[in-house]
C-alpha positions in Angstrom: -37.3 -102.3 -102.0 -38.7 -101.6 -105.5 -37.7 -99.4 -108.1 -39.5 -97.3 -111.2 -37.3 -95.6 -113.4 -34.9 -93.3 -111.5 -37.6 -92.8 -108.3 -36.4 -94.7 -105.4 -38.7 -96.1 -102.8 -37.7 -97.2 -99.3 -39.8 -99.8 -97.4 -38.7 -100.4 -93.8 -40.4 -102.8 -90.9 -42.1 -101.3 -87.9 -39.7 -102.8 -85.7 -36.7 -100.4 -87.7 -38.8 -97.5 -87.1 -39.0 -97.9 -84.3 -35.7 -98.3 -83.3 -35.2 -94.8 -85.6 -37.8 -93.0 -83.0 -36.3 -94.2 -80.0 -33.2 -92.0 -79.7 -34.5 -88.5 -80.7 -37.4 -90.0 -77.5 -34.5 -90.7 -75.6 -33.2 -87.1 -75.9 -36.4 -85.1 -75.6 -36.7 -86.7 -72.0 -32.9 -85.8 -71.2 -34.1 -82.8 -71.8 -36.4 -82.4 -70.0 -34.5 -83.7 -67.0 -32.5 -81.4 -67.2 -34.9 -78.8 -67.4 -36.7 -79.9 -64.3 -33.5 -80.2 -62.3 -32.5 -76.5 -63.6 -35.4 -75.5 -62.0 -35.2 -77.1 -59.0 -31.8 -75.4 -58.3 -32.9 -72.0 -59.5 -35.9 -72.7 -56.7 -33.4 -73.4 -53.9 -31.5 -70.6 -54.6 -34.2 -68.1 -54.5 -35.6 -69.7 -51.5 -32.3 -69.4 -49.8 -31.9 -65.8 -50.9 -35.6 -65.0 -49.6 -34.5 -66.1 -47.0 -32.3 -64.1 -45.6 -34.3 -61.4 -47.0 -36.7 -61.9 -44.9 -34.5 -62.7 -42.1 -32.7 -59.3 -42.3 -30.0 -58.2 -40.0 -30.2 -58.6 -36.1 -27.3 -55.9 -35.5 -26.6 -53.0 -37.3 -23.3 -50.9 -36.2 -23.4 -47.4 -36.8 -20.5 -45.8 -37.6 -20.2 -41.1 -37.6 -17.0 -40.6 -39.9 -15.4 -37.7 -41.0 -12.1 -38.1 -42.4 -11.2 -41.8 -41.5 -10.6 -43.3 -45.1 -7.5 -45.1 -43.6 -9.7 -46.7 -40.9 -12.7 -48.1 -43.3 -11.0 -51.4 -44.2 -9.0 -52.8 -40.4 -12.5 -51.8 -39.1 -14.8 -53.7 -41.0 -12.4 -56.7 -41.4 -12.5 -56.5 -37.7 -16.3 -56.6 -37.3 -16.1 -59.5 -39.3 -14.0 -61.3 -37.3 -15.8 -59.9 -34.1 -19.3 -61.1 -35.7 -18.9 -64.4 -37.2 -21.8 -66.4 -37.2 -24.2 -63.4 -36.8 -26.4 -61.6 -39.1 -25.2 -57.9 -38.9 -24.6 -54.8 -41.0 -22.3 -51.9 -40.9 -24.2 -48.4 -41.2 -21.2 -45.3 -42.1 -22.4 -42.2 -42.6 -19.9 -40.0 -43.7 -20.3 -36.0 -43.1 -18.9 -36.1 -46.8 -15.0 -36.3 -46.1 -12.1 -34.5 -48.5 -10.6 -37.4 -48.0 -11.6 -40.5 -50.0 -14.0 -41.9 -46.8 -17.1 -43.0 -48.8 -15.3 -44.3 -51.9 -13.2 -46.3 -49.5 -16.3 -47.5 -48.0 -18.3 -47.8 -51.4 -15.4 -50.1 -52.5 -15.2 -52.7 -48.9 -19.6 -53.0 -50.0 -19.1 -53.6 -53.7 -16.9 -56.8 -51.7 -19.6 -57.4 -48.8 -23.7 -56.3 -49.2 -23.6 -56.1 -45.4 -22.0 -52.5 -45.6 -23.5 -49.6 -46.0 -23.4 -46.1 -47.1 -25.0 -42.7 -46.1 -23.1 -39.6 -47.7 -24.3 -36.6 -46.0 -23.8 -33.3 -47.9 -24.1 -29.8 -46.6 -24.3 -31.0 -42.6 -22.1 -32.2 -40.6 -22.1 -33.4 -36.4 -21.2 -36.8 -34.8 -24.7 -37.0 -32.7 -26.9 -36.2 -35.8 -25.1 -38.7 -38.3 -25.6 -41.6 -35.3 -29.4 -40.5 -35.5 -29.8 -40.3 -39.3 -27.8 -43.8 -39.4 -29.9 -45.3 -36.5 -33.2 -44.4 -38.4 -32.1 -46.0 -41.9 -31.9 -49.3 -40.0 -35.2 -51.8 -39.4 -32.5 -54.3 -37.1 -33.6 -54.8 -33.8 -30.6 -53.7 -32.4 -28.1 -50.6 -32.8 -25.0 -50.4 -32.0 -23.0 -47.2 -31.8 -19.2 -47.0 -32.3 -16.2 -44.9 -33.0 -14.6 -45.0 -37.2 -11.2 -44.4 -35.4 -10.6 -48.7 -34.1 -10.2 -46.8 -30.4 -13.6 -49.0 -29.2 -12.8 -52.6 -28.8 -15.0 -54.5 -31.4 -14.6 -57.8 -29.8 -17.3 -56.7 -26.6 -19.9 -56.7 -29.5 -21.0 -60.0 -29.2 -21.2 -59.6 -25.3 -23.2 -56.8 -25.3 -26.3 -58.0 -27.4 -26.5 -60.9 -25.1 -26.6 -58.9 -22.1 -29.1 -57.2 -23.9 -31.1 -59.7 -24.7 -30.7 -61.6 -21.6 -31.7 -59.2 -19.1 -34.3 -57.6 -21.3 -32.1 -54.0 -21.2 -32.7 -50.7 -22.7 -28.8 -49.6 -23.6 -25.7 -51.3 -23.0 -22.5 -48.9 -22.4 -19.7 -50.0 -23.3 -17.3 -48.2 -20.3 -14.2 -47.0 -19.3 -15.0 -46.6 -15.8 -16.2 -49.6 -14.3 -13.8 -52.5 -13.6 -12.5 -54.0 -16.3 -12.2 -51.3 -18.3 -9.5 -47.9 -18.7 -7.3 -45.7 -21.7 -4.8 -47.4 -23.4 -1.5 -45.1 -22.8 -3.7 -41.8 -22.2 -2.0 -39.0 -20.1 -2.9 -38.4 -16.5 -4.3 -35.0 -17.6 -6.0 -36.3 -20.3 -7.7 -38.6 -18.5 -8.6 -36.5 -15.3 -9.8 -34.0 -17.4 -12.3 -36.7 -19.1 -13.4 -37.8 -15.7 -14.1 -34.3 -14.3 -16.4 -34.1 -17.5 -18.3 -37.3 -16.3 -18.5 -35.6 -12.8 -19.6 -32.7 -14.3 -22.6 -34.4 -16.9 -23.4 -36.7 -13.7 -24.2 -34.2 -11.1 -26.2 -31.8 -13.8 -28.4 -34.4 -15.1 -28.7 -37.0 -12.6 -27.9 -40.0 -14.4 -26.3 -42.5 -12.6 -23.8 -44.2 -15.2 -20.0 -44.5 -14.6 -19.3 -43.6 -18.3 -22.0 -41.6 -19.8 -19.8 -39.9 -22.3 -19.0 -43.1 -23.8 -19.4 -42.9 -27.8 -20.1 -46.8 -27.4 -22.8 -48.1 -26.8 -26.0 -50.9 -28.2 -29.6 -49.6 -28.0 -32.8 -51.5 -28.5 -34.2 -49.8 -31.8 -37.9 -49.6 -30.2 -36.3 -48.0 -27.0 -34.6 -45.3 -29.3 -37.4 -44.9 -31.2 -39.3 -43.8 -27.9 -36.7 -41.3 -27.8 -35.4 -39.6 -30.8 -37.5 -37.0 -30.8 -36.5 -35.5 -27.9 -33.1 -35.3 -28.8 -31.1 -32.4 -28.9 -28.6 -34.1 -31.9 -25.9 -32.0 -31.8 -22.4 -32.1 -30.1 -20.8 -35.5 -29.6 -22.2 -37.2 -26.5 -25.2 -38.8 -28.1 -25.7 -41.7 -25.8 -26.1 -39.2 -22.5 -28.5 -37.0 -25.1 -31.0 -40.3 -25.4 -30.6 -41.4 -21.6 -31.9 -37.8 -20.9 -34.3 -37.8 -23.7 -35.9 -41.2 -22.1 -39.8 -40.3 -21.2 -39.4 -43.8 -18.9 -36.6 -44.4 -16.2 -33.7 -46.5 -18.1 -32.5 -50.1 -17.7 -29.3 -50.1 -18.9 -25.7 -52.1 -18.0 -22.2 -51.1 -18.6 -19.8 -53.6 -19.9 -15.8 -53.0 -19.6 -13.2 -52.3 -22.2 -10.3 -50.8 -22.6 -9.9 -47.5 -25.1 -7.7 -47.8 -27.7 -5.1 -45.4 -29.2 -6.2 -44.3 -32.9 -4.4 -45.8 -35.5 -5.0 -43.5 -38.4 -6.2 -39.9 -38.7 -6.9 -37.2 -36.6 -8.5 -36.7 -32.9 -12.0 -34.5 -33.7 -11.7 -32.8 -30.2 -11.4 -28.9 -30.0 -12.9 -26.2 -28.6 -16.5 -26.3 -30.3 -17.1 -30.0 -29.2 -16.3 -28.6 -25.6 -19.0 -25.8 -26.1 -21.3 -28.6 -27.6 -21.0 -30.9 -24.3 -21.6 -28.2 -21.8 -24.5 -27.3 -23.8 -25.8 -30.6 -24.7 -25.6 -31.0 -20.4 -27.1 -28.0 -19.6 -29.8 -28.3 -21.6 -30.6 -31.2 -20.8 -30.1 -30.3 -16.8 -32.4 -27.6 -17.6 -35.3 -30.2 -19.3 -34.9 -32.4 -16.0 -35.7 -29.5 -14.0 -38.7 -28.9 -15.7 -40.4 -32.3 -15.8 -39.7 -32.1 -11.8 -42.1 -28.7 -11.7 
């Protein structure tokens, strides 16, 4: 070191310098480490969440409501239970209910992307919100249930495999075949619902114990062969698309046992009757003219 005045001037070795260098070094390349390894995660993620983009949903459940706001959260908490381990969405469309139904179901898919909303304003009918909510889905399956917990979620899982396995058009699930029955329903209640299947059965020709059920799982290409022959109003949308069918049907029933509602209020009165005899005799009619 070597001085002039007041000016200072520092000598150092190369090997001090060195040693000076070699921390800010060390740093740059933990740095950069880091950097690398940030985007290896951010990578993962996005391939993970591709995906299952790309993988989609196999099932989607379609769910007609009108004033069941009190239903929306025990039913999807049971469909989650039900369909563990399976990709699957919930479809409600809501015929735009007084009573809180879409916010209620707005606020379960702010908790869970797998359900859905479709708000319908300015029409209303069971068979036509099944149809609109069948149509929004690209899953290769539909299922079909009641908002009201009276089907019996847990059969779910049975009937896609018996779909699947024996390469079927619909499953049903059914009250009628053994196995299945009404929980706690009153004798006339229940003859009067089976003189209605007699009725549908002997009209149109369709030989299914339960064609009036409201449950039911549908290949989406099958219904896609039929929606537009579908009549879409009433209630009884599952004996609309077996008649609708340009090709005979291969279809199975499974069992279960129909519940009592929980929550809300039965939809039945006298314009759903009108609607069913209609829906049957015009489809009676259609199968009289495709025999001429």
């Amino acid at each position: 070191m070597s001085g002039h005045g007041f000016g200072v001037t520092l000598v150092t070795t190369k090997s001090e310098r060195d040693r000076r260098v070699q921390p800010a070094s060390q740093g740059q390349a933990n740095v950069r480490e880091k950097n690398v390894r940030s985007q290896q995660i951010t990578q993962h993620v996005l391939n993970v969440y591709n995906k299952d983009l790309i993988m989609g949903s196999e099932l989607s459940v379609i769910i007609p409501a009108y004033k069941e706001c009190g239903n929306v959260s025990p039913l999807i908490e049971k469909l989650r239970l039900a369909l563990k381990g399976m990709e699957w969405e919930v479809i409600y469309v809501d015929d735009d209910s007084p009573d809180g139904t879409s916010d209620k179901v707005r606020e379960e898919a702010v908790k869970d992307p797998r359900v859905r909303l479709i708000q319908r304003i300015g029409r209303r009918g069971l068979s036509s919100a099944c149809i609109e909510g069948m149509l929004s889905s690209s899953a290769p399956y539909l299922a079909v249930m009641d908002a009201d917990l009276q089907h019996d979620e847990k059969i779910l899982p049975l009937m896609l495999q018996r779909i699947k396995k024996d390469n079927l058009d619909i499953v049903i699930g059914s009250r009628y075949v053994d196995g299945g029955g009404m929980e706690n329903w009153s004798k006339e209640r229940v003859a009067a619902s089976k003189n209605a299947t007699r009725f549908a059965q002997f009209l149109t020709g369709v030989k299914v114990e339960d064609p009036m059920s409201g449950y039911f799982l549908v290949r989406q290409e099958f219904f896609h062969k039929t929606v537009r022959n579908l009549n879409g109003r009433g209630f009884k949308i599952l004996l609309d698309i077996m008649m609708s069918s340009p090709d005979p049907v291969k279809f199975a029933e499974v069992p279960f046992i129909f519940r009592q509602r929980q929550h809300g209020e039965s939809k039945l009165n006298f314009k759903v009757i009108l609607d069913y005899f209609a829906l049957v005799m015009d489809k009676a009619v259609r199968r009289m003219g495709r025999r001429k």
